[in-house]
C-alpha positions in Angstrom: 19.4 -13.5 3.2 18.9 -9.8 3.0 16.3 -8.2 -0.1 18.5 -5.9 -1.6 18.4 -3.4 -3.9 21.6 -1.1 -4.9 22.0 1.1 -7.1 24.7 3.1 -5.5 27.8 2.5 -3.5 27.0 2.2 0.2 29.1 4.6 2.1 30.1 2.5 5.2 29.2 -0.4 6.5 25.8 -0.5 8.8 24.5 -2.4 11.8 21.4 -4.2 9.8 20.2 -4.7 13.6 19.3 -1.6 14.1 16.7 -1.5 11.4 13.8 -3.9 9.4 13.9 -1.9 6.2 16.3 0.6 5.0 15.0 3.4 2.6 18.0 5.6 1.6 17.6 8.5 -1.3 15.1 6.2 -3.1 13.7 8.0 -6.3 11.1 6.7 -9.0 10.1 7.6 -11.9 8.0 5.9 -14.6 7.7 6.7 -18.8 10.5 6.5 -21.7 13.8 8.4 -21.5 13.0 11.8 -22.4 9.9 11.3 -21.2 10.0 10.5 -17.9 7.4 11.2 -14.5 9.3 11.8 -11.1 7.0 10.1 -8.4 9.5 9.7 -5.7 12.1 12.1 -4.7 15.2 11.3 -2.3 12.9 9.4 0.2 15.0 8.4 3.0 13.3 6.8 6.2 14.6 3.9 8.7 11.8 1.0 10.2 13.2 0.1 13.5 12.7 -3.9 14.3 9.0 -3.8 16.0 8.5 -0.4 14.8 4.7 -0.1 13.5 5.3 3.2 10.7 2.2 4.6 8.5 3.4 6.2 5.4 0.2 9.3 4.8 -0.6 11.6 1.7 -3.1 12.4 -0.6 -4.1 10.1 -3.7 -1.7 10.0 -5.9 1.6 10.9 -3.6 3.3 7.3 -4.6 2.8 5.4 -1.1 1.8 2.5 -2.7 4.8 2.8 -5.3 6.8 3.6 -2.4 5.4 0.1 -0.6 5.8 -2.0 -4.0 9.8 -0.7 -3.8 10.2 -2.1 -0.9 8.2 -5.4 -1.4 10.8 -6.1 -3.8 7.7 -5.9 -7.1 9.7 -3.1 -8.3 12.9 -1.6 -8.5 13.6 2.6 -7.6 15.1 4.4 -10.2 17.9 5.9 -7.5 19.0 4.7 -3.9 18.7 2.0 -2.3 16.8 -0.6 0.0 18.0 -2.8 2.7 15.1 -5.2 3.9 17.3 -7.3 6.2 15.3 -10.1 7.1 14.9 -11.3 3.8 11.5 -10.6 1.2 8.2 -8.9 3.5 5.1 -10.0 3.8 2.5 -7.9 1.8 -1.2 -7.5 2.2 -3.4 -5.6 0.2 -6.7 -3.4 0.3 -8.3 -6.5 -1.7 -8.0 -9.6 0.4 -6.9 -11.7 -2.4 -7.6 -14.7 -1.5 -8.2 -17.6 -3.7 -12.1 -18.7 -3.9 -12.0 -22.4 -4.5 -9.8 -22.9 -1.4 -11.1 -22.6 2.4 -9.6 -20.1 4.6 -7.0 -22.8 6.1 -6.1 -23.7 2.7 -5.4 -19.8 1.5 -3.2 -20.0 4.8 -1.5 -23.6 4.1 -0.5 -22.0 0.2 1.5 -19.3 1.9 3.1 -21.9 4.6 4.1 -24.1 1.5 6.0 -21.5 -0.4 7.7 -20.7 2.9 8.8 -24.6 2.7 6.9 -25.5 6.2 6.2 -29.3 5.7 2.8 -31.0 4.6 2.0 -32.6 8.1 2.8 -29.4 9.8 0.6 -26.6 8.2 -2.7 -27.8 8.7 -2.0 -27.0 12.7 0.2 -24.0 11.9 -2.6 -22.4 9.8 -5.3 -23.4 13.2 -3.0 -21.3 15.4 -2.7 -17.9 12.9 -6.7 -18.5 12.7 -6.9 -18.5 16.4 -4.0 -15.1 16.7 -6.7 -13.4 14.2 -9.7 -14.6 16.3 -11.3 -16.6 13.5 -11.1 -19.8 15.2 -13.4 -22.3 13.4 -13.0 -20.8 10.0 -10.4 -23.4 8.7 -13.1 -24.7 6.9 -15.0 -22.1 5.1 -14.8 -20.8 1.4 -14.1 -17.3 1.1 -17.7 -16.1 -0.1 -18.8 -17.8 3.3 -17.3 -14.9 5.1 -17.4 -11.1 5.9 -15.6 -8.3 4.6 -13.8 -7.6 7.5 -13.7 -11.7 8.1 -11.6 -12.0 4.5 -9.1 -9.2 5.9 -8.7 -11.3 8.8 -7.9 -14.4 7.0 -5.6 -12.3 4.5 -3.6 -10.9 7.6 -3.0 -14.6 8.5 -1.7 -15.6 5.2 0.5 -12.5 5.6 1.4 -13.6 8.8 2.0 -17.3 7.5 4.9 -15.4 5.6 7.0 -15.4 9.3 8.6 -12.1 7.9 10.2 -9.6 10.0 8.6 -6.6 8.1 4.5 -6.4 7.2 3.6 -4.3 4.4 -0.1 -2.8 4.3 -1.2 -1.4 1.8 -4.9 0.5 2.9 -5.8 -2.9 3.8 -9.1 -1.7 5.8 -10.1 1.2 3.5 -12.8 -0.8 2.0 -14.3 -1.9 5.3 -17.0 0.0 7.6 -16.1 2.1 10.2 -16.9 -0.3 12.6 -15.3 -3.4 11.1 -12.4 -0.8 10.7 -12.3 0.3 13.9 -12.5 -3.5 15.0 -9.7 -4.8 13.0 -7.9 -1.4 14.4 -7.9 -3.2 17.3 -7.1 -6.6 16.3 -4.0 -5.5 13.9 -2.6 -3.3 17.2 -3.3 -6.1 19.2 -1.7 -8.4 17.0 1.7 -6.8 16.4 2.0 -5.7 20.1 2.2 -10.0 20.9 4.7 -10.4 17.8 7.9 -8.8 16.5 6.8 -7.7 13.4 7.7 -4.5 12.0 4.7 -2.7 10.2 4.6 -0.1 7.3 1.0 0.5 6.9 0.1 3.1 3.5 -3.3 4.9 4.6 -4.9 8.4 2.9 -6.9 8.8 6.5 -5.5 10.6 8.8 -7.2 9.5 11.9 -6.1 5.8 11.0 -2.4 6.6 10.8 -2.7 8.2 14.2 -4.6 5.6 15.8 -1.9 2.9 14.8 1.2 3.9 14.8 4.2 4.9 16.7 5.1 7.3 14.1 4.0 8.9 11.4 5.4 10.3 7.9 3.6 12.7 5.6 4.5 12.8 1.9 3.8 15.7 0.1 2.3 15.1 -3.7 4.0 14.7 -7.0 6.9 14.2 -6.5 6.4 12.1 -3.2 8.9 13.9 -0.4 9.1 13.9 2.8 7.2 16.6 3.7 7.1 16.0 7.8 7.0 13.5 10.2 5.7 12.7 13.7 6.6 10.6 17.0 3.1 9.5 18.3 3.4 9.4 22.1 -0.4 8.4 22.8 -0.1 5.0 24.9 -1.8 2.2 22.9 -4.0 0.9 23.2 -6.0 3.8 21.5 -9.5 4.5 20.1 -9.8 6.6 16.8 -12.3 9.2 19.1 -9.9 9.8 21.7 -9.1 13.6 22.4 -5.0 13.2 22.1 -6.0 11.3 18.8 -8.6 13.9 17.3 -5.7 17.1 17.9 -2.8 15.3 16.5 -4.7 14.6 14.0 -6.1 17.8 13.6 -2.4 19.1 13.0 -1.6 16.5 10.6 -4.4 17.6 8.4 -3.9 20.9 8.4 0.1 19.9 7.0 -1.9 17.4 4.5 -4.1 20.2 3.3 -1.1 22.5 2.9 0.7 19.9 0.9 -2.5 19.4 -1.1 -2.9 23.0 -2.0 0.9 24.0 -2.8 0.9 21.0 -5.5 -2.4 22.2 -6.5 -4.0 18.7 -6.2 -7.8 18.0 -5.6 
């Protein structure tokens, strides 16, 4: 069944095939009648099924308001979203996983509220291990592994979720650059042998570039779309790569525009 939220009549029927989420004229704003902050403004923007999108702004913009909106945690204030194939899968900059469980286990929680059956999860949980390379970690409790190890296992439980559309929300911001630029690589690798969808919230501009096929700037406070970009670099990519660095370079210099005609440090 379709996560939907309305809070307008829908013009004409659509072709839900032709998209994994649905963002149309979504605003949001937060405080008491009268009162009242406006963080998103008419937001409008389509994921295509297996299209991997990075939403990019300074702090504060509402990406991560804008990613709660279309987990379904919140509702928008005007508009409406369309998730198709049914509630997404959601993974945070924290790993959140739960300490007194192994890996496996963490993984096995998420396949249980999906409804998968007792004598089936134990293997299913092995094979999302193995498609995140941490084969042999069924076992260990969470303060047994890495940093970058945790993400891995929390991009598994995502994955556990067996949702059309992944929702990341800076999940590698508080990594190193090289476990970064590793699970760069895994995550690209990952949805490139799946049909997952991806809308990936990221302040770094080199990161959006390096992962996605396109990428939309919003401006700060109210959140708008301020611009957006097709990335035609073939994947896979490295984060130092020359076409990388000067799209990049362009996509800053729009970012530091926005910054400084909304007056935000």
């Amino acid at each position: 069944m379709a996560t939907t939220l309305d809070l307008k009549q829908s013009a004409a029927p659509v072709d839900t095939a032709q998209y994994a989420a649905r963002i149309d004229h979504v605003s949001k704003s937060f405080g008491r009648p009268g009162a009242q902050q406006l963080v998103l403004d008419d937001i409008s923007i389509d994921v295509a099924p297996g299209e991997f999108v990075t939403l990019l702004g300074a702090s504060g913009c509402g990406k991560s308001t804008l990613l709660n909106l279309v987990a379904g945690l919140d509702r928008p204030s005007a508009g409406t979203i369309d998730v198709p194939g049914g509630r997404p899968a959601l993974m945070f900059q924290e790993h959140a996983l739960f300490p007194w469980l192994t890996a496996g286990k963490n993984i096995e929680l998420a396949l249980k509220m999906r409804g998968m059956a007792k004598s089936e999860r134990r293997g299913e949980a092995e094979r999302l291990l193995e498609l995140v390379r941490l084969n042999g970690a069924y076992g260990k409790r969470v303060h047994e592994l890495s940093g970058g190890m945790r993400q891995r296992v929390a991009l598994a439980r995502a994955l556990a979720q067996d949702s059309d559309l992944l929702l990341m929300d800076e999940p590698f911001a508080a990594l190193d650059a090289i476990t970064r630029d590793v699970l760069h690589e895994e995550l690209t690798r990952i949805w490139s042998e799946t049909s997952v969808s991806v809308l990936f919230v990221t302040h770094n501009v080199r990161e959006a570039v390096r992962l996605a096929e396109r990428v939309v700037l919003l401006s700060s406070r109210p959140g708008r779309i301020a611009r957006e970009w097709k990335v035609g670099i073939p994947q896979p990519r490295r984060i130092e790569d020359s076409a990388v660095a000067d799209l990049s370079v362009e996509i800053t210099e729009q970012l530091r525009g926005e910054i400084r005609r909304h007056g935000q440090h």
